[in-house]
C-alpha positions in Angstrom: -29.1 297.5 -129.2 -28.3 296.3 -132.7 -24.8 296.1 -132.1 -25.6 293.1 -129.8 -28.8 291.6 -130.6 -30.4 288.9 -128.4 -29.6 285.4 -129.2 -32.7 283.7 -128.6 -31.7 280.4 -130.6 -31.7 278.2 -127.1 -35.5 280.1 -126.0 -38.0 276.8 -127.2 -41.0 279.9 -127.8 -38.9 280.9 -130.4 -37.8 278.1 -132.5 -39.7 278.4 -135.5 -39.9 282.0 -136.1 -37.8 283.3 -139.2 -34.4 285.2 -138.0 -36.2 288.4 -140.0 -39.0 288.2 -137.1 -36.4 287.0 -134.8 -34.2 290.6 -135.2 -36.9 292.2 -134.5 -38.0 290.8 -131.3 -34.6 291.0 -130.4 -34.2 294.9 -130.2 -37.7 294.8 -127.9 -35.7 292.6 -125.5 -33.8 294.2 -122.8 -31.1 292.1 -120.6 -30.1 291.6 -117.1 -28.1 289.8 -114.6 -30.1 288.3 -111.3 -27.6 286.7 -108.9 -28.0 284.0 -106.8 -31.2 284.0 -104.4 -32.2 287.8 -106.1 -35.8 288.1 -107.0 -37.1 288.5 -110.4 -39.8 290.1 -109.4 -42.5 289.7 -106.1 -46.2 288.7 -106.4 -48.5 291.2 -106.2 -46.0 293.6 -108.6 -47.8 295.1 -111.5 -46.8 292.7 -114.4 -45.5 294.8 -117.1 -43.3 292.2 -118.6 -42.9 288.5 -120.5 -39.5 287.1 -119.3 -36.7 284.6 -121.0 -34.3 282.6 -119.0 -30.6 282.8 -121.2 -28.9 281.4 -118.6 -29.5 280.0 -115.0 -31.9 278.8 -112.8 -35.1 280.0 -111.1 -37.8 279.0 -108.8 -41.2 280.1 -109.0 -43.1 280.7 -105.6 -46.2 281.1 -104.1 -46.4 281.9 -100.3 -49.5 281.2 -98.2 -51.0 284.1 -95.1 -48.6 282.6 -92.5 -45.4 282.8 -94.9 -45.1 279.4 -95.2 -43.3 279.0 -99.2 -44.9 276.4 -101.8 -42.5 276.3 -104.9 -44.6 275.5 -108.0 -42.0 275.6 -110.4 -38.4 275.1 -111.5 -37.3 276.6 -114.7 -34.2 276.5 -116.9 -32.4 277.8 -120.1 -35.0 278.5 -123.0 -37.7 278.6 -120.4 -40.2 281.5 -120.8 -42.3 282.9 -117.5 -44.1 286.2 -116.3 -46.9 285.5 -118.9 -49.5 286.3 -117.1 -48.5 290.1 -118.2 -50.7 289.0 -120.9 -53.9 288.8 -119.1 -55.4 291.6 -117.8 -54.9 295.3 -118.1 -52.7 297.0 -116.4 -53.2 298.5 -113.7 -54.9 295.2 -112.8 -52.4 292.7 -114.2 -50.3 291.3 -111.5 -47.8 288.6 -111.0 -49.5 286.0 -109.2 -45.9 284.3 -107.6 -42.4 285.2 -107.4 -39.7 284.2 -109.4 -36.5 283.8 -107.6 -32.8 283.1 -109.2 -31.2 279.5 -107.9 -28.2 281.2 -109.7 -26.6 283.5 -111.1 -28.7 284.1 -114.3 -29.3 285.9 -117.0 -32.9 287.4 -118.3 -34.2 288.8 -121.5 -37.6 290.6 -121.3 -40.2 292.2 -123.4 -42.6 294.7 -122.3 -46.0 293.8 -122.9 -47.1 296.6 -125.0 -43.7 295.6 -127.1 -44.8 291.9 -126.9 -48.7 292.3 -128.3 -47.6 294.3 -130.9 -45.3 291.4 -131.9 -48.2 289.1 -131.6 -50.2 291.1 -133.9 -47.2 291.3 -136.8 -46.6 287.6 -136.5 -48.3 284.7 -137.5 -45.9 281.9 -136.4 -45.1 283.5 -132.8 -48.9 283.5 -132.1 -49.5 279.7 -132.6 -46.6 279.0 -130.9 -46.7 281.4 -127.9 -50.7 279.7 -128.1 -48.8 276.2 -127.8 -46.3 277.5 -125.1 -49.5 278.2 -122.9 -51.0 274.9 -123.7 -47.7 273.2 -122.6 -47.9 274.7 -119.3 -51.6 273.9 -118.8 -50.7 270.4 -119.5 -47.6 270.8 -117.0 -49.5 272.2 -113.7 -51.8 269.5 -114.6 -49.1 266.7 -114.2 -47.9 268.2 -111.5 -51.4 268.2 -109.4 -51.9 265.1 -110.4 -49.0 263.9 -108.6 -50.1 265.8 -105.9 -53.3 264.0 -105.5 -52.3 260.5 -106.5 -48.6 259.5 -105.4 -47.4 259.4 -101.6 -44.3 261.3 -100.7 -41.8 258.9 -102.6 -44.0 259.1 -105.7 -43.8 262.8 -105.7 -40.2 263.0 -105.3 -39.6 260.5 -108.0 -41.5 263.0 -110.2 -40.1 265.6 -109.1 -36.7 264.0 -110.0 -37.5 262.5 -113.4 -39.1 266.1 -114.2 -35.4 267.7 -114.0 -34.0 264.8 -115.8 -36.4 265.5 -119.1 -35.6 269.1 -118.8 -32.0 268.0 -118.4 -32.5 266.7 -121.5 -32.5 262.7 -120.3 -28.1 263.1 -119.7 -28.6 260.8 -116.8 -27.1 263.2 -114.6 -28.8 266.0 -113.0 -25.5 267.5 -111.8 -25.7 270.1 -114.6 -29.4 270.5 -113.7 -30.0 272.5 -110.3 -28.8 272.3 -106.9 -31.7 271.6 -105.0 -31.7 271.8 -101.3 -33.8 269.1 -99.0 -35.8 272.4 -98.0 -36.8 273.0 -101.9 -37.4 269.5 -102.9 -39.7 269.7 -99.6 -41.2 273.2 -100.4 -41.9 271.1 -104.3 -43.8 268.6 -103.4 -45.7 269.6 -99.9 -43.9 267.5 -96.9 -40.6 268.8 -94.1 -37.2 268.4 -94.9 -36.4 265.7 -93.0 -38.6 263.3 -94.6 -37.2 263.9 -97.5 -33.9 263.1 -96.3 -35.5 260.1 -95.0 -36.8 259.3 -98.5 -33.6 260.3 -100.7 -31.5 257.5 -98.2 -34.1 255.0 -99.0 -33.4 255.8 -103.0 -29.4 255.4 -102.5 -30.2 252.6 -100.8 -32.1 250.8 -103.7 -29.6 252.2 -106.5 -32.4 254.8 -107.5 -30.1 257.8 -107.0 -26.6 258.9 -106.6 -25.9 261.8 -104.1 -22.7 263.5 -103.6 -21.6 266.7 -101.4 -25.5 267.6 -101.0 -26.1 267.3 -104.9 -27.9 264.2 -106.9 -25.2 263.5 -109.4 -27.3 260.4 -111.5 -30.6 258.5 -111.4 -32.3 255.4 -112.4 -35.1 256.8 -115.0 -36.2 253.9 -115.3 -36.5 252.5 -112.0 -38.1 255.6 -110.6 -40.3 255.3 -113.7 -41.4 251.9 -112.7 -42.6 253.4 -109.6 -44.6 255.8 -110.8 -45.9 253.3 -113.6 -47.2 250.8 -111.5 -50.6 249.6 -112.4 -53.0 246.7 -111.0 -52.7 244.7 -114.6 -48.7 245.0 -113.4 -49.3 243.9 -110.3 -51.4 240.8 -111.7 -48.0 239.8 -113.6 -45.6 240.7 -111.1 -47.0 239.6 -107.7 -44.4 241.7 -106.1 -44.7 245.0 -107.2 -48.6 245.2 -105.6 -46.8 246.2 -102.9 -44.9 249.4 -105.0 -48.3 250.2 -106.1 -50.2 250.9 -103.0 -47.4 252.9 -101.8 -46.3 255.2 -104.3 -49.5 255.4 -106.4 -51.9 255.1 -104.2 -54.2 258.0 -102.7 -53.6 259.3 -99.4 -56.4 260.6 -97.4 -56.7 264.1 -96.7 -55.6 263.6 -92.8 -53.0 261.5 -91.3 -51.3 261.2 -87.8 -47.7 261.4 -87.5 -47.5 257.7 -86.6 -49.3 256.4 -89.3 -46.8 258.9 -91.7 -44.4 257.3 -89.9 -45.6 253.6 -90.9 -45.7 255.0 -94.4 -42.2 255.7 -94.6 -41.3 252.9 -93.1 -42.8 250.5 -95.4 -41.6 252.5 -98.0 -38.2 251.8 -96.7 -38.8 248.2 -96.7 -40.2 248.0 -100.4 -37.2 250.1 -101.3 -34.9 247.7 -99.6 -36.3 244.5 -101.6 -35.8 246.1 -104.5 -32.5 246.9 -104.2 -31.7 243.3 -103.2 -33.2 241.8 -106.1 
């Protein structure tokens, strides 16, 4: 409604389109409220729509035959999601995941018809919707990567220094998301308890600071330093070969519980030197 037009000076897709392009995008948008744990929308659902996180927090989920949940993304304020609308015609266009509210948020959307057209009128929003996509190829492949290459700890740390950029590097990811130990599991592929496990062996070295179930602060560069480890570092400081073969090394496709349980121990012992020196 033109009464109350969409501020969308906070949505990044949007940042260098004139306000005349900008007014009106913002009368294609409609608005809603999602409240905590609501769904966006479900995969499978006919994607009809490009979304716009004003406000909030979602996760982004994909969930295997036997139920069991993998979320593949976290997204905040001035994030944009539901894209792939765009590919496809409907009716064979589908979400691929759901997208499920952390909190109570708020969420702009266009329809796609709506969105194209816009596309087609506007020069800048093309090349930077194109870039948008770009970004988030680059992103999934970060994220796989860390997958592949890091052990548990690794992952976590990534995880971590991922909310922290998006935080906008405040040092504090109170302000962030609260994450259970079930999510931050569901993230990164491992239970809940050995995360636990591996978030008291980051107090423990100074690498995080947890309060009442939320991290409050981290150490971006000391969780950096973990996931930056490198032989040539190694060759100049003798003691961090150790760091290396356990948060950037490869794990092999199958291990026992004991050796896992090795692994976490050692980590705990690396962890532990750390924080005394």
């Amino acid at each position: 409604m033109a009464e109350t037009l969409v501020d969308f000076s906070g949505i990044r897709l949007f940042s260098e389109i004139p306000q005349a392009n900008l007014e009106e995008i913002a009368h294609m948008t409609r608005m809603s409220r999602v409240k905590k744990h609501e769904s966006v929308y479900q995969a499978g659902q006919q994607a009809l729509f490009v979304h716009f996180l004003m406000e909030g927090w979602i996760k982004v989920i994909r969930t295997n035959a036997n139920g069991k949940e993998l979320i593949v993304d976290i997204l905040g304020p001035g994030e944009v999601f539901g894209e792939e609308c765009m590919f496809g015609e409907a009716p064979q266009a589908l979400y691929d995941s759901t997208v499920e509210a952390l909190d109570a948020s708020l969420i702009g959307r266009i329809a796609k018809v709506d969105f194209v057209r816009a596309l087609s009128r506007h020069e800048h929003l093309t090349i930077r919707f194109g870039r948008h996509l770009n970004e988030r190829i680059q992103q999934m492949q970060r994220h796989l990567a860390g997958m592949v290459f890091h052990t548990i700890p690794g992952r976590l740390a990534h995880l971590l220094l991922a909310c922290y950029v998006r935080r906008g590097g405040t040092g504090s990811l109170s302000g962030c998301v609260r994450l259970t130990h079930q999510e931050m599991a569901n993230m990164i592929g491992c239970s809940r308890e050995t995360i636990t496990t591996v978030i008291g062996q980051f107090m423990r070295a100074n690498l995080v600071r947890y309060h009442s179930r939320v991290i409050t602060g981290l150490d971006e560069k000391g969780l950096s330093r973990l996931l930056e480890a490198s032989p040539n570092s190694a060759a100049a400081h003798p003691t961090s070969r150790r760091s290396i073969r356990l948060f950037t090394g490869r794990l092999p496709m199958r291990v026992s519980a004991r050796a896992h349980r090795v692994s976490l121990e050692a980590d705990s012992a690396c962890l532990h030197g750390r924080a005394a020196r």
